[in-house]
C-alpha positions as CSV (number, residue, x, y, z in Angstrom):
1,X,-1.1,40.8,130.3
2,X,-2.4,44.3,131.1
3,X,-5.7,45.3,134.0
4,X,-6.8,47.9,135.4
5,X,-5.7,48.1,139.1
6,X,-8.9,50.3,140.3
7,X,-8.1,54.1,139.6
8,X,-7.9,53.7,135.3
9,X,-4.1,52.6,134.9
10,X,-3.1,49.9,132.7
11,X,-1.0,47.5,134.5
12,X,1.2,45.0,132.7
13,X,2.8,42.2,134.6
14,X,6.5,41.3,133.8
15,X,8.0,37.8,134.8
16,X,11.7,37.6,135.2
17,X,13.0,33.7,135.1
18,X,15.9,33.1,137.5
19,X,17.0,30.0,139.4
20,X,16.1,27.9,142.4
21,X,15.9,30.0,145.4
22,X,19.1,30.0,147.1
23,X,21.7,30.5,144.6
24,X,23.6,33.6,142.5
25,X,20.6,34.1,139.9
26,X,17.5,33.9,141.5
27,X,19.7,36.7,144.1
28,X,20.7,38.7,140.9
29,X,17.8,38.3,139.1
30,X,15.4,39.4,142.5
31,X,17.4,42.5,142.7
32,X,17.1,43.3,139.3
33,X,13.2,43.2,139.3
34,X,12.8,45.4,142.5
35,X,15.6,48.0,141.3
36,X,13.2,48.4,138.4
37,X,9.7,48.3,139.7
38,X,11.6,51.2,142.3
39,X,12.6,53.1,139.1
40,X,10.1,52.8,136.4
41,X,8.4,56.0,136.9
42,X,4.7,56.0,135.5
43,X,5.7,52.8,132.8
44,X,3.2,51.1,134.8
45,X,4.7,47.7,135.1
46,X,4.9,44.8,138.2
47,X,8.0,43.0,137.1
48,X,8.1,39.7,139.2
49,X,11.2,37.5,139.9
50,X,10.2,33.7,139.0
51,X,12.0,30.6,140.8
52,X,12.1,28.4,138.2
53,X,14.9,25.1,137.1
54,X,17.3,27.4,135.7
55,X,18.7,28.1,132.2
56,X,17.5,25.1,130.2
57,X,13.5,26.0,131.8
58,X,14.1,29.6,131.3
59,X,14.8,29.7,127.6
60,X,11.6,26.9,126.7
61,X,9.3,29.3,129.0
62,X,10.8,31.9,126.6
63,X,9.7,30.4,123.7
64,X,6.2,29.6,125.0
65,X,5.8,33.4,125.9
66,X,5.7,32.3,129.8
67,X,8.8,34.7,130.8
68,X,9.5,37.5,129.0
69,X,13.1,37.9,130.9
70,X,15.3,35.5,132.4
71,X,18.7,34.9,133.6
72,X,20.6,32.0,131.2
73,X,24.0,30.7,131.1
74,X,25.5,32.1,127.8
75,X,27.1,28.3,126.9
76,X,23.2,27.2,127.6
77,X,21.9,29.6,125.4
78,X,24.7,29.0,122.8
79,X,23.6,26.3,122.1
80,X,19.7,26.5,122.1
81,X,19.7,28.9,119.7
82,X,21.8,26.5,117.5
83,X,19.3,23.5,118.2
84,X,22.7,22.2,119.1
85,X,24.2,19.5,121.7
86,X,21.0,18.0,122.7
87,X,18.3,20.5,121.9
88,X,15.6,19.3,119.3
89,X,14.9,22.9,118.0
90,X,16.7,26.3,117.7
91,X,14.9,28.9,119.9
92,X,14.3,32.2,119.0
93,X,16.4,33.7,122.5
94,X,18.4,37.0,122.0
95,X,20.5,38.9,124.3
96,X,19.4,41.5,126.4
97,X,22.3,42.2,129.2
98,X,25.3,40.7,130.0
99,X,25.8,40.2,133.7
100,X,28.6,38.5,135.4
101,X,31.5,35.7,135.0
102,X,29.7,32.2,136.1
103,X,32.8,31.0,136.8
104,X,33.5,26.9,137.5
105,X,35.2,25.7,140.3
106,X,36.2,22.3,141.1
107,X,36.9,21.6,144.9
108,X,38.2,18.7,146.8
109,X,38.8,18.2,150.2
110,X,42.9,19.8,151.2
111,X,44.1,15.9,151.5
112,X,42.6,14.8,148.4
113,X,44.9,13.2,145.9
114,X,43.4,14.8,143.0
115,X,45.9,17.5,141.9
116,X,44.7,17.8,138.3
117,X,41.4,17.5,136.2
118,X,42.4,14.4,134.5
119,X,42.9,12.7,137.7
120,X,38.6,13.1,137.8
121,X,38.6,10.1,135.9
122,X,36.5,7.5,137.7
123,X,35.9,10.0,140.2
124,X,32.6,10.9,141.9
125,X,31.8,14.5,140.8
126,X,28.9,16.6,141.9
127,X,27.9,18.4,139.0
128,X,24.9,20.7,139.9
129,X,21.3,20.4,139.8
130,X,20.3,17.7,137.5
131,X,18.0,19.1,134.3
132,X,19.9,22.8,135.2
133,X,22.5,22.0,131.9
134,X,25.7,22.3,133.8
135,X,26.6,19.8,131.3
136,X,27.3,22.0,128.4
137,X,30.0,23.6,129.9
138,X,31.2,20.5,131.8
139,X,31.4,18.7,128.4
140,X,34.1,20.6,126.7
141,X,35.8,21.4,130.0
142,X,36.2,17.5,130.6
143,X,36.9,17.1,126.7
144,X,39.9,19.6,127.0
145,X,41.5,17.3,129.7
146,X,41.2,14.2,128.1
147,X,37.9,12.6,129.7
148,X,34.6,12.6,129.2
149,X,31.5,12.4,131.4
150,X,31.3,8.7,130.7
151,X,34.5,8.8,132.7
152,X,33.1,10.2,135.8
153,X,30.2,9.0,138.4
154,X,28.6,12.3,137.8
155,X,26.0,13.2,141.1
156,X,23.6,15.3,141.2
157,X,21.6,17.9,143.5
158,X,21.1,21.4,145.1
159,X,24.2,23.9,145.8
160,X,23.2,22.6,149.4
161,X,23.8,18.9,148.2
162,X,27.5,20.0,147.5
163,X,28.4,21.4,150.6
164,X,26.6,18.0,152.3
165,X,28.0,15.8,149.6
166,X,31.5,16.7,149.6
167,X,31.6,17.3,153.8
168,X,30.1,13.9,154.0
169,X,33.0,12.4,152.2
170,X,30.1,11.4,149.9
171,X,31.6,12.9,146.4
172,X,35.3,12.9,145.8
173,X,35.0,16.5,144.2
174,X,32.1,19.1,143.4
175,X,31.6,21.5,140.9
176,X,30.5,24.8,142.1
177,X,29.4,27.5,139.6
178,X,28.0,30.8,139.7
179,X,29.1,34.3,140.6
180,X,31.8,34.8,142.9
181,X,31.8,34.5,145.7
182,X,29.9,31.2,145.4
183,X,27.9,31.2,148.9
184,X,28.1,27.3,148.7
185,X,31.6,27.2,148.1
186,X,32.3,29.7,150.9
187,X,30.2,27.3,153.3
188,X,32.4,24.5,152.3
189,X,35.6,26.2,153.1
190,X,34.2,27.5,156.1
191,X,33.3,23.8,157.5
192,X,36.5,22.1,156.2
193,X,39.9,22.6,154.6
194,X,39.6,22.5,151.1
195,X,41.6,23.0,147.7
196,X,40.2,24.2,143.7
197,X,41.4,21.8,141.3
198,X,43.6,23.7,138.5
199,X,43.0,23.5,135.1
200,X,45.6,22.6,132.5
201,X,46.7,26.3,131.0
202,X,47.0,24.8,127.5
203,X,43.7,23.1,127.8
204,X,42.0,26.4,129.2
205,X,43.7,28.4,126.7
206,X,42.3,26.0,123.7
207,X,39.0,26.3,125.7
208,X,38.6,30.1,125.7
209,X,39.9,29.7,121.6
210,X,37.1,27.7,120.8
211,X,34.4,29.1,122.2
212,X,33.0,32.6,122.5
213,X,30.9,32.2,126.0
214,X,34.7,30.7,127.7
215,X,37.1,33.3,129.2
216,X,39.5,33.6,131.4
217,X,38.7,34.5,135.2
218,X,40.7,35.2,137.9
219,X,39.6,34.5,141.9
220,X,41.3,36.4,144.5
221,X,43.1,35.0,147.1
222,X,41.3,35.3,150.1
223,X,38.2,35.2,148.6
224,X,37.7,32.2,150.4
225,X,38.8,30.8,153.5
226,X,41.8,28.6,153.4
227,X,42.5,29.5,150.0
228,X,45.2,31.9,149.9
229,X,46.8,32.4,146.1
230,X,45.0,34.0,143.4
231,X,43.3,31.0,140.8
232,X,43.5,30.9,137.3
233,X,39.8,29.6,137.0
234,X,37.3,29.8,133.8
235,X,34.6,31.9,133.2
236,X,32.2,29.2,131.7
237,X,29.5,31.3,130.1
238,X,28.5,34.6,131.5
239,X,25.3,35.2,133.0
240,X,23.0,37.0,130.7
241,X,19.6,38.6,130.6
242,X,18.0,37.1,127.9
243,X,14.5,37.6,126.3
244,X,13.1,36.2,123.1
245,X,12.9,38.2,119.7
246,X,9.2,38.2,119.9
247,X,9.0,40.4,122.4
248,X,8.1,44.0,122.0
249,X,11.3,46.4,120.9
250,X,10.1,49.3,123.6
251,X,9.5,47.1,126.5
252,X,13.4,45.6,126.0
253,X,14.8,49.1,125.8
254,X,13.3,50.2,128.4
255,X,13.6,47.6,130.6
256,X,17.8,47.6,129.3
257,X,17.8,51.8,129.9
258,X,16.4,50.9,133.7
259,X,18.7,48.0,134.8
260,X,21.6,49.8,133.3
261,X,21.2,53.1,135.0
262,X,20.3,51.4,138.2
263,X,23.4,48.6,138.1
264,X,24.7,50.3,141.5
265,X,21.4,49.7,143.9
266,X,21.3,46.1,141.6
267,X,25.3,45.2,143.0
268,X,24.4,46.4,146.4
269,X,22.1,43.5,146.7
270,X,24.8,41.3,145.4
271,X,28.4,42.2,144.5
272,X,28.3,39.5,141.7
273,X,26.9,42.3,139.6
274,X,29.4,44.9,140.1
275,X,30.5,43.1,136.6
276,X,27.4,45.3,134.9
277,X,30.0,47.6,133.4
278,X,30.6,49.0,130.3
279,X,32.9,46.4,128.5
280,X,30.8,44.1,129.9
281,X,27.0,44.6,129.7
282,X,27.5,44.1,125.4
283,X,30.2,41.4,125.3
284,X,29.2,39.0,122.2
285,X,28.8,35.8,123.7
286,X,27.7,33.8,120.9
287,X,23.5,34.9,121.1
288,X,22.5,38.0,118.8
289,X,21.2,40.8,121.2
290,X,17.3,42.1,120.9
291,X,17.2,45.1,118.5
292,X,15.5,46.8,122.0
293,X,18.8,46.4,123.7
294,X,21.3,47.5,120.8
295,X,19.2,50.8,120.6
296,X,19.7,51.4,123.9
297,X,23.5,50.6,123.8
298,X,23.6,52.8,120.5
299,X,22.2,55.7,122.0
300,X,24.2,55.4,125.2
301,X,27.4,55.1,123.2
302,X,28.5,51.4,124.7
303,X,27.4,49.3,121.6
304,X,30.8,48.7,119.7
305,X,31.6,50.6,116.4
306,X,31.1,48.4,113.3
């Protein structure tokens, strides 16, 4: 919606869906909306970061022309605008940015007797936040290694809750996912020893086969404490900037030409998005990009020759 703000200029407030407060997106996405109210020159927009449930909420406010950016999980968004794996409808979301690996790690205390995946089975597992969809990456994940997540006692909760949770002796493993480094994940290692759960190589390979929004992903040794030796882990489904395909062609293009030529200032506020780079920013993860964004990439010379 547009105003006048006192001295004749139209003023047209943007809102930019992220995450709860406290975790990789709602950082990512924050930065992103003050790196380009900072840039827009006389545009004439107030582009607002919005706390909201995460992925699943972000794509419906989509669709009910309540956002008109948000941060998703590509696996989410895979499969909403399928009408796929739970959701009643296809939505109309489209790809505006890719972002960074959301990469899933599964920790256990060092003296746990879990050494593989499978051994989750009858296991209780913190998964996320409940409602945030972690389960459409889980499920396959699971699948791959021969369980389901009938097979686990699946908990639920805040990034917070898994640092309590697993401390607590409460959950048996958690599931940590975002951008690395995971700031919960670096609080658990901090408090107590801990160890990430491998995955099967066959079973990750099949994974990244099968789907377009899996990849391979490696973490650094060191990049947490205790944890020495690089890890083979999984890129579950990118972070993305999406928007939905009703919404105007300029405004996308701009808004892509802004974030891209300001990625630096945007990964100085979190390194998660020094991933904004070239290869990655148009990597096809299953959603059809906004016609506003593949102009942009066309006349930049980073959209992929036919």
């Amino acid at each position: 919606a547009g105003c006048g703000d006192g001295e004749g200029t139209k003023r047209e407030f943007i809102s930019v869906g992220t995450a709860p407060i406290g975790g990789v997106f709602y950082t990512v996405g924050s930065a992103v909306c003050d790196v380009v109210n900072e840039a827009q020159g006389d545009l004439g927009w107030r582009v607002s970061a919005e706390s909201t449930g995460g992925s699943m909420e972000n794509i419906r406010l989509l669709s009910q022309g309540k956002l008109q950016f948000a941060m998703s999980n590509s696996s989410i968004t895979y499969f909403a605008v399928r009408g796929e794996e739970g959701w009643e409808e296809t939505h109309a979301t489209q790809s505006v940015m890719t972002l960074f690996p959301n990469v899933a790690q599964f920790v256990v205390p060092a003296s746990s007797e879990i050494q593989s995946l499978a051994d989750l089975k009858g296991k209780r597992v913190y998964l996320g936040p409940e409602g945030a969809g972690f389960e459409y990456f889980v499920r396959p994940i699971l699948a791959a290694h021969g369980l389901s997540l009938d097979d686990i006692d699946a908990r639920y909760g805040s990034q917070q809750s898994a640092v309590d949770l697993l401390g607590d002796g409460a959950v048996d493993a958690a599931m940590v996912g975002g951008g690395i480094p995971s700031p919960a994940l670096s609080q658990i290692a901090q408090a107590n020893p801990v160890r990430l759960v491998p995955f099967d190589e066959e079973a990750r390979a099949k994974l990244v086969a099968d789907y377009p929004f899996f990849a391979e992903a490696t973490i650094p040794g060191g990049t947490y404490d205790g944890i020495e030796d690089d890890f083979a882990g999984l890129n579950v489904g990118s972070a993305h900037l999406v928007t939905d395909e009703s919404v105007d062609e300029e405004m996308v293009y701009q808004f892509t030409k802004l974030v891209w030529e300001n990625r630096a200032k945007i990964a100085e506020r979190h390194r998660a998005a020094k991933a904004i780079t070239e290869k990655n920013v148009v990597r096809d993860n299953g959603t059809p990009f906004h016609p506003g964004a593949i102009r942009f990439y066309t006349e930049a010379g980073l959209w992929p020759a036919e």
